[in-house]
C-alpha positions in Angstrom: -23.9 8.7 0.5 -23.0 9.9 4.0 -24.4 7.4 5.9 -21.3 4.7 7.0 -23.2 2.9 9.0 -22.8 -0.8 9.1 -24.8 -3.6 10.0 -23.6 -7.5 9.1 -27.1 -8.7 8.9 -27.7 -6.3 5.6 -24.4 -6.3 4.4 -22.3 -8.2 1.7 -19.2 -8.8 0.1 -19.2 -8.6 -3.7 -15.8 -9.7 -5.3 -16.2 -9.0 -9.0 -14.7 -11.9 -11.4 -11.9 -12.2 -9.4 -11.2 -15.7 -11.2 -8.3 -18.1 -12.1 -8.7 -17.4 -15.7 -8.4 -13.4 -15.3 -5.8 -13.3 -12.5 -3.7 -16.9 -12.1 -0.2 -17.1 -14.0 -1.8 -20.0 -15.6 -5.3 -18.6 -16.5 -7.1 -17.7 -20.0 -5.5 -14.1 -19.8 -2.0 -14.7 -18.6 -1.8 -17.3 -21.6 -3.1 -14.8 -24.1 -0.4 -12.5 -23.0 -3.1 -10.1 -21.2 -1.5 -9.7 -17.6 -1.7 -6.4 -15.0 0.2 -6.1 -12.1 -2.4 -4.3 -10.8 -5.3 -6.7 -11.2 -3.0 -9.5 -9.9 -2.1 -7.8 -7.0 -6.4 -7.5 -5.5 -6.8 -10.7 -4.2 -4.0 -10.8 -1.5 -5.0 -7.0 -0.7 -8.2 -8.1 -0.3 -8.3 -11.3 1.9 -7.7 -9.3 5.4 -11.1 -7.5 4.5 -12.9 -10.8 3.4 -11.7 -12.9 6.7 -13.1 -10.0 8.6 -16.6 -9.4 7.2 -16.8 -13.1 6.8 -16.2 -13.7 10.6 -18.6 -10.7 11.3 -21.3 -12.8 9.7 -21.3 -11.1 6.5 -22.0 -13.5 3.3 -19.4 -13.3 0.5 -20.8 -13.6 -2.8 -18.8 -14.2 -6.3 -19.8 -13.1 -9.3 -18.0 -15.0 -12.0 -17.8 -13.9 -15.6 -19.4 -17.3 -17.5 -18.6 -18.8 -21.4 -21.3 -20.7 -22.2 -20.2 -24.1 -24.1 -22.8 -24.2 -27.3 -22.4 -26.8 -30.1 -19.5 -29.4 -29.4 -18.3 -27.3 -26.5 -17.0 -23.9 -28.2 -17.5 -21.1 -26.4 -20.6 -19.1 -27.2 -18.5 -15.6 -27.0 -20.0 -12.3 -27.8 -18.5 -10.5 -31.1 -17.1 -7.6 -28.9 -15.2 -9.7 -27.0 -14.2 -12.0 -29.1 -13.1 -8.9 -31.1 -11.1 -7.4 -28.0 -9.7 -11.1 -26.6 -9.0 -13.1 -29.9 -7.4 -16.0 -27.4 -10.4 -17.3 -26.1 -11.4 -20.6 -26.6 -12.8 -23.8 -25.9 -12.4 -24.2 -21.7 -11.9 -20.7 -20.9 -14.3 -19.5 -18.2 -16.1 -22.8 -18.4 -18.6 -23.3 -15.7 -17.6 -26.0 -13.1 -13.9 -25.4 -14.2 -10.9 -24.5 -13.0 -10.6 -21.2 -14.8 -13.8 -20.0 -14.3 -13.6 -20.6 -10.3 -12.4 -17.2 -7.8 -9.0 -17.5 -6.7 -7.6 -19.9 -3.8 -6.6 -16.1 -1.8 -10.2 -15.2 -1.7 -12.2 -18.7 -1.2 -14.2 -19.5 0.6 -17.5 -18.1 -1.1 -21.0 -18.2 0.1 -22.8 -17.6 -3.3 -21.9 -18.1 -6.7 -23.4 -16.2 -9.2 -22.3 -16.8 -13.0 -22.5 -13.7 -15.1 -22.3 -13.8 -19.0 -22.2 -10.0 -19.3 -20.8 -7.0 -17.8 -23.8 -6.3 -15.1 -24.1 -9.2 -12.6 -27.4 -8.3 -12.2 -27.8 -9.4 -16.2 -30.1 -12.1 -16.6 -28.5 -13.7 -13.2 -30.2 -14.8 -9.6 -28.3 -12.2 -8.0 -31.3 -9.6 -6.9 -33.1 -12.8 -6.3 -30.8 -14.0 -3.6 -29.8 -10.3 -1.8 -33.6 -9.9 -1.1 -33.9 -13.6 0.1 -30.7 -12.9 2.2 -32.0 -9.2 3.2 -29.0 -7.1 1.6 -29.1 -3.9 1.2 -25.6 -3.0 1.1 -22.9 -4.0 -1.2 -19.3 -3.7 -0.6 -17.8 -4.0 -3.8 -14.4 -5.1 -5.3 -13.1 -6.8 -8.4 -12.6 -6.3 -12.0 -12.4 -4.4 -14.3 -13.1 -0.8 -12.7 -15.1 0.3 -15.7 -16.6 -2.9 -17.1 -18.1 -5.9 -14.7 -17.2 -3.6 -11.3 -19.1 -0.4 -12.9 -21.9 -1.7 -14.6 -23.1 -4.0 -11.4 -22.5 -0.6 -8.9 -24.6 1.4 -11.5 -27.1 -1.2 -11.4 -27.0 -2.0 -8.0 -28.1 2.1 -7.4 -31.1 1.8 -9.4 -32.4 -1.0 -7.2 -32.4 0.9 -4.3 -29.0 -1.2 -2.8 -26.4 0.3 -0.9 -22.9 0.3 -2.1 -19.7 0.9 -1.3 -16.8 0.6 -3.4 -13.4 -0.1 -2.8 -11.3 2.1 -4.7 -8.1 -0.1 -4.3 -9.8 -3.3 -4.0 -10.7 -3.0 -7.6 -8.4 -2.4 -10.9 -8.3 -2.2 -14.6 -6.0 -2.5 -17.5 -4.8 1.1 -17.1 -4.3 3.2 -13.7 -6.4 6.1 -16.3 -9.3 4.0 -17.3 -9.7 2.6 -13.3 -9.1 6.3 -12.0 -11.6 7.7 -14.4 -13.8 4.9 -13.5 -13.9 5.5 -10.2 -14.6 9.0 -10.1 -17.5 8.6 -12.2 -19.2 6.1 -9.6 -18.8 8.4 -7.0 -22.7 10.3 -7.4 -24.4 7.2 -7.2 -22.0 4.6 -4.5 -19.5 5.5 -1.6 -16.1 5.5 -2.3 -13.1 4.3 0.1 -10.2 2.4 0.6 -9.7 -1.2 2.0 -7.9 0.2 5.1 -10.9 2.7 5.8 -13.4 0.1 5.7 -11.4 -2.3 7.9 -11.3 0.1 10.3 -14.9 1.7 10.5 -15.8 -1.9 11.0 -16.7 -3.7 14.9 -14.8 -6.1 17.2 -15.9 -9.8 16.6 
């Protein structure tokens, strides 16, 4: 993990589920009462990061947590979840909709990849399209810290990919859970800070 080296033609942007319908005042979440100040707060903290890698030539890719509409259009919705967010319902996190797109502070995005599970690497395209694109490094943010973000870090590692993670460019419901998250990625991805990153990287 000591190696900070940087190079825009193997290198990506990964913003984790950063979507309307976790993180917009009129999202799935904010109407089920399930708001943090700290999840909200990513996407504006993160945009001077994306304009820069995007203008370096780096690709942004979004991986967007996906319910499937099954029989007349409800949600097909796993039992834990449905257990843990009750609220869901028909729309939420729909593909093609409003809810289920990445925030206007973070667009635009290269690659889409819809994710019905915590990993993005879960039954998606995304290892399919880093090795057409030639990534091996992953800079990571997004939510949440010990769910989507750590689960798609984890397996990231055993593929052999690169990543760094950025320890305030990502949050979860609690500053315990994300801090406890984070420390726990450390032995297999580099950790550092939005500001850090911004400034290891070149002149345009």
């Amino acid at each position: 993990m000591a190696d900070h080296s940087f190079d825009p033609a193997t290198t990506a942007l990964l913003l984790a589920d950063l979507q309307n319908d976790f993180i917009h005042p009129k999202g799935a979440y904010a109407r089920g009462g399930d708001t943090s100040p700290a999840i909200a707060a990513i996407p504006n903290r993160m945009r001077p990061l994306a304009v820069r890698l995007r203008a370096l030539g780096c690709p942004v890719i979004s991986t967007q947590f996906t319910l499937v509409p099954g029989r007349g259009g409800e949600p097909l919705i796993s039992p834990h979840l449905k257990a843990l967010r009750p609220f869901l319902g028909r729309g939420d996190f729909a593909p093609g909709g409003w809810g289920h797109q990445i925030v206007d502070e973070l667009q635009p995005i290269d690659v889409v990849i819809e994710k019905v599970a915590y990993s993005a690497f879960y039954m998606t395209r995304l290892e399919w399209v880093l090795r057409k694109l030639g990534i091996n490094h992953l800079i990571v943010s997004g939510i949440v810290t010990n769910g989507g973000v750590a689960s798609t870090v984890r397996d990231a590692h055993v593929r052999d990919i690169h990543v760094t993670v950025l320890e305030d460019g990502c949050a979860a419901f609690s500053d315990e859970v994300h801090q406890t998250a984070i420390a726990a990625l450390k032995p297999v991805a580099r950790v550092t800070t939005i500001a850090t990153m911004l400034a290891e990287l070149p002149s345009e």
